[in-house]
N, C-alpha and C positions, 0 to 999 in steps of 0.2 A: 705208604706209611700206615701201619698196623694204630687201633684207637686206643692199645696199652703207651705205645709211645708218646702218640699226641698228647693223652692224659698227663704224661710226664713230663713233657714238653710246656703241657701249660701250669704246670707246679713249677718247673723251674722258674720260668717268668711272671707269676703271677697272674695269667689269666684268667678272666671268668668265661664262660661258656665260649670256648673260644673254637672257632669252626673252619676248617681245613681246608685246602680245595686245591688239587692237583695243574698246576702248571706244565702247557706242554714243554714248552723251549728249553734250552740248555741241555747241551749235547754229553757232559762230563756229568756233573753234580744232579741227585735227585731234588730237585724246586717244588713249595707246596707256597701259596698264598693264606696267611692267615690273617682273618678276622675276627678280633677281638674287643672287647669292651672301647666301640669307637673306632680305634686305630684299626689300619692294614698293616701285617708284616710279610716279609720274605722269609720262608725256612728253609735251608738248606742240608741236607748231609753230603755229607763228603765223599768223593768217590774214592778213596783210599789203595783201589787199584791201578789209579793215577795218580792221586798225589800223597807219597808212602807216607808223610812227616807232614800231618794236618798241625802239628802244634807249633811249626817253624809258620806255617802261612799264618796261622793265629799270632804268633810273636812279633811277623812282617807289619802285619797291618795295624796292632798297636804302637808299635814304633813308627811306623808312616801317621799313623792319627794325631799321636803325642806333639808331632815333629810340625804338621801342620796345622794343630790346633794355637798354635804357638808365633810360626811365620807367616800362615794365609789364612788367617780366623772366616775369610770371607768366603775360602771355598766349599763345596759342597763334597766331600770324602765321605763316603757308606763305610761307614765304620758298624763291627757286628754291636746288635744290642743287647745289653748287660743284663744279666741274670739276679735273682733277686740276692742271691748273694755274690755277686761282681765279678762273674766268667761272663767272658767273650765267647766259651763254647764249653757245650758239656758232653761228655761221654758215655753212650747206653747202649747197651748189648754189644758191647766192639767198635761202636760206631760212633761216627764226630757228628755234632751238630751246632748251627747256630743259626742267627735272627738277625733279619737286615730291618731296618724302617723301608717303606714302601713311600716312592718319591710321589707325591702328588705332584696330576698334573705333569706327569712325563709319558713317555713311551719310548721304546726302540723300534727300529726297523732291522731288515733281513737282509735284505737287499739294497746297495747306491743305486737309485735311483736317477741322480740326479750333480752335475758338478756340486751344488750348494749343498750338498750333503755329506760329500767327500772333502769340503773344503770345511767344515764346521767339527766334522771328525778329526780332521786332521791336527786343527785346532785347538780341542780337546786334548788329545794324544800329547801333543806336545806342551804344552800347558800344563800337564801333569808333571811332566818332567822336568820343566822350569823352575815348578814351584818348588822343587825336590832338588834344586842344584846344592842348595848348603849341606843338603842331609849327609852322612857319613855311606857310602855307597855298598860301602866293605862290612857293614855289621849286619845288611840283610842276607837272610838263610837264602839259598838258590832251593824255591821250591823242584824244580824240572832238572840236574844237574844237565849242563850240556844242550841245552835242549836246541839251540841255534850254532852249536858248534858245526861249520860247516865244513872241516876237516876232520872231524868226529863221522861225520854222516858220508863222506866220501869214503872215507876206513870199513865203514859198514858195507857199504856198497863192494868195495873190491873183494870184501869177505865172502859176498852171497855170489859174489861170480867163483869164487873156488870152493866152496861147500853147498852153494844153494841147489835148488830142484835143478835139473839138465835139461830137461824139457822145455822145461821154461826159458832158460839160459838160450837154446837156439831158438825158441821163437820169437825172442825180443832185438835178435841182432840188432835189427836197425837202431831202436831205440838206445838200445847201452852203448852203441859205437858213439848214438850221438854224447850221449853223458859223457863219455872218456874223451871224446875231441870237446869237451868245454872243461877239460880240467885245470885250465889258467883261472877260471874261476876262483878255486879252489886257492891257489898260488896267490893270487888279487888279494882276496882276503885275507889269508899269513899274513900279509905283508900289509894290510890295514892294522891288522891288530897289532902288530909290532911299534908302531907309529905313537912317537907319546903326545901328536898332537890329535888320536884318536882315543878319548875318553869312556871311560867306564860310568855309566848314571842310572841312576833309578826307571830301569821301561819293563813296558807292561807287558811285550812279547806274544798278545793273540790281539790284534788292533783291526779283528773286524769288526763291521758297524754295526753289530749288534751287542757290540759293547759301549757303546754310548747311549746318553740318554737324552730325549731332543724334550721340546715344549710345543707346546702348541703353534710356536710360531716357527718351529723346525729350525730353531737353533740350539747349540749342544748345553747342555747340563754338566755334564760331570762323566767321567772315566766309569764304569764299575766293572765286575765279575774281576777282582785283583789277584786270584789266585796265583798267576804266573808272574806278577812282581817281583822283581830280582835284577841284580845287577848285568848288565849290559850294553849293547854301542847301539847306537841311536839308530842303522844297520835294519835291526830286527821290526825294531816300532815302521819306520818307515817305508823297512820291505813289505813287510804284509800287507802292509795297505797298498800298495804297488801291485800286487799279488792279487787282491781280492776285490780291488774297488776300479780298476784301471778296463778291466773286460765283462760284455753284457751277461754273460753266459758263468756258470761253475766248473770249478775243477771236476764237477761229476756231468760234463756234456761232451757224447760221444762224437757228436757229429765236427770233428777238427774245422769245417768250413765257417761255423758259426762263431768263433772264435776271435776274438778283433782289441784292439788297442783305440781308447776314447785317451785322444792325448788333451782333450780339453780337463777333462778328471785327472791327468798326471799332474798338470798343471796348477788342479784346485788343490791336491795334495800337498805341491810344492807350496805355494803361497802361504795353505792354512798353515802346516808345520813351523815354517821361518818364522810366520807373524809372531808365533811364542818362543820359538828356540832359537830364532836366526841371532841373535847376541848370543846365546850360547855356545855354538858349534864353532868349530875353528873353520879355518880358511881349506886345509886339508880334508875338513868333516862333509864342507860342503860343496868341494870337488869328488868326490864318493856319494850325492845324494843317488841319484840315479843309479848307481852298481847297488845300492839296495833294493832294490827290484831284482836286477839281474841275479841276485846272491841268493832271495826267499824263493825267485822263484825254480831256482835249477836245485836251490838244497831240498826243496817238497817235491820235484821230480826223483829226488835221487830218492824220497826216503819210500814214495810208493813204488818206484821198480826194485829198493831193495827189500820189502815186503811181499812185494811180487813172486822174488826170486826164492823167498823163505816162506812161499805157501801161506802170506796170508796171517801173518800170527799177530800184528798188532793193528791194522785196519779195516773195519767192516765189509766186507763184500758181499754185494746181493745178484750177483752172476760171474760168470769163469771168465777171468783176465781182466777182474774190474781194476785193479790196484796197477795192470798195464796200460789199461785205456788213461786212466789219469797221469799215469806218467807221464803218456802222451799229448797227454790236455797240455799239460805243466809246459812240455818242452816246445812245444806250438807258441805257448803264449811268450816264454821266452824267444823264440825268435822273433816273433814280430815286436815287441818291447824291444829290444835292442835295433829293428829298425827304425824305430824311432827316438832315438840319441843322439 
């Protein structure tokens, strides 16, 4: 962030000398730490290459504030902070920006660690969306359209098998055969969604733990980074954390043998989530817990072998066949999560 903006940055809010300092983390939005007269803030700009319609996230999150400054005065919602004349976010040089309060006394982590941490996350996760059962589900903007459509991302898929690279197409045989023999998947979930005892509700849709925020005493705080708030089945929240908290290792580890299933963390997952949502979900919602694993993690198989297959255009590679190898992470971890159901 160039010292013209900052400058302007601290005229909109009112600050005095107020001093920047570049944050690594956060893989989407560019994050700056500022410290001002006293206070610590979050700056954020928006990476508008990912999320086209910054002013529908900005309209999300006032409406999510309004809604529970109202029903849970007691939670803790990062709502952006107000400019000195009353935006939520202002606009320079083409660009969105806006100001978080910085939570004393928190931290996030990168990595689960630990059941009690998956079980605190999970907690969170659904808790948010507890507190958001009265809210109107149908007035938030879908920052991401589709973005968990998992009959969207299978369509993608079959696409890049009849237009994608050829080369690539025969050296992934094994792996796509295996995608197209899990296409029941695909069928599973139609036929979830069709179900009108599978509800539509407020979820956050990136529910790794480094969207939470713990205390000192490594209990969770609050939900943040809400960009991807938007309506959807409880499915997505669930999977991901299934997805990313359930094996020691990342979607970016080649070695498949390292690879494994802690069913003791499926488990903290499940508990944490029910202990807020379990009156909420139907009987049907929660005979489908477990196929939200199976569902995030064959649809983030599919999206890196069809990214694979199209050379690469929407996820970073830092060597040849990286967007394969993860596919193959992905379809690894699905098999062994499914033997354990």
């Amino acid at each position: 962030m160039n010292t013209r903006i900052q400058d302007l940055l601290a005229n909109w809010y009112g600050w005095e000398n107020a001093v920047f300092l570049p944050v690594a983390s956060g893989l989407i939005n560019d994050t700056s730490k500022v410290e001002a007269d006293g206070h610590t803030y979050l700056c954020q700009k928006i990476n508008t290459k990912v999320f086209k319609n910054p002013e529908q996230i900005d309209a999300n999150l006032g409406m999510l504030a309004n809604y529970l400054s109202v029903h849970a005065p007691g939670y803790l919602f990062t709502s952006p902070v107000v400019t000195v004349d009353g935006r939520t976010m202002v606009l320079m040089d083409d660009q969105y920006y806006r100001v978080f309060d910085w939570v004393k006394g928190s931290h996030s982590i990168e990595v689960v660690a630990t059941p009690e941490q998956a079980f605190e996350a999970a907690n969170q996760f659904g808790l948010f969306t507890s507190l958001l059962q009265g809210f109107d589900v149908e007035s938030l903007h879908s920052s991401l359209p589709d973005f968990h459509h998992l009959s969207l991302r299978y369509h993608q898929f079959k696409k890049a098998l009849l237009s994608g690279n050829t080369h690539r197409i025969n050296g992934s045989a094994e792996a796509i055969g295996y995608l197209q023999s899990q296409e029941g998947i695909v069928k599973r979930y139609e036929a979830f969604i069709q179900q009108p005892d599978a509800h539509k509700r407020v979820t956050h849709h990136d529910t790794k733990i480094s969207n939470i925020l713990f205390n000192d005493e490594q209990k969770g705080i609050c939900v943040i980074d809400l960009d991807t708030v938007m309506p959807g089945y409880f499915l997505s929240d669930v999977g991901d954390m299934f997805r990313t908290y359930v094996c020691p290792v990342s979607e970016e580890e080649t070695d498949m043998n390292r690879i494994s299933i802690r069913s003791n963390f499926m488990e903290a997952i499940q508990k944490g989530y029910l202990a807020t949502m379990g009156d909420a979900l139907s009987s049907f919602e929660k005979d489908h817990f477990f196929f939200a694993g199976e569902m995030l993690m064959y649809m983030q198989a599919l999206r890196f072998m069809t990214d694979h297959l199209n050379n690469d255009v929407y996820y970073g590679c830092r060597y040849p066949d990286h967007n394969l190898t993860r596919a193959e992470n992905q379809l690894r971890l699905l098999e062994l999560f499914r033997k354990c159901l």
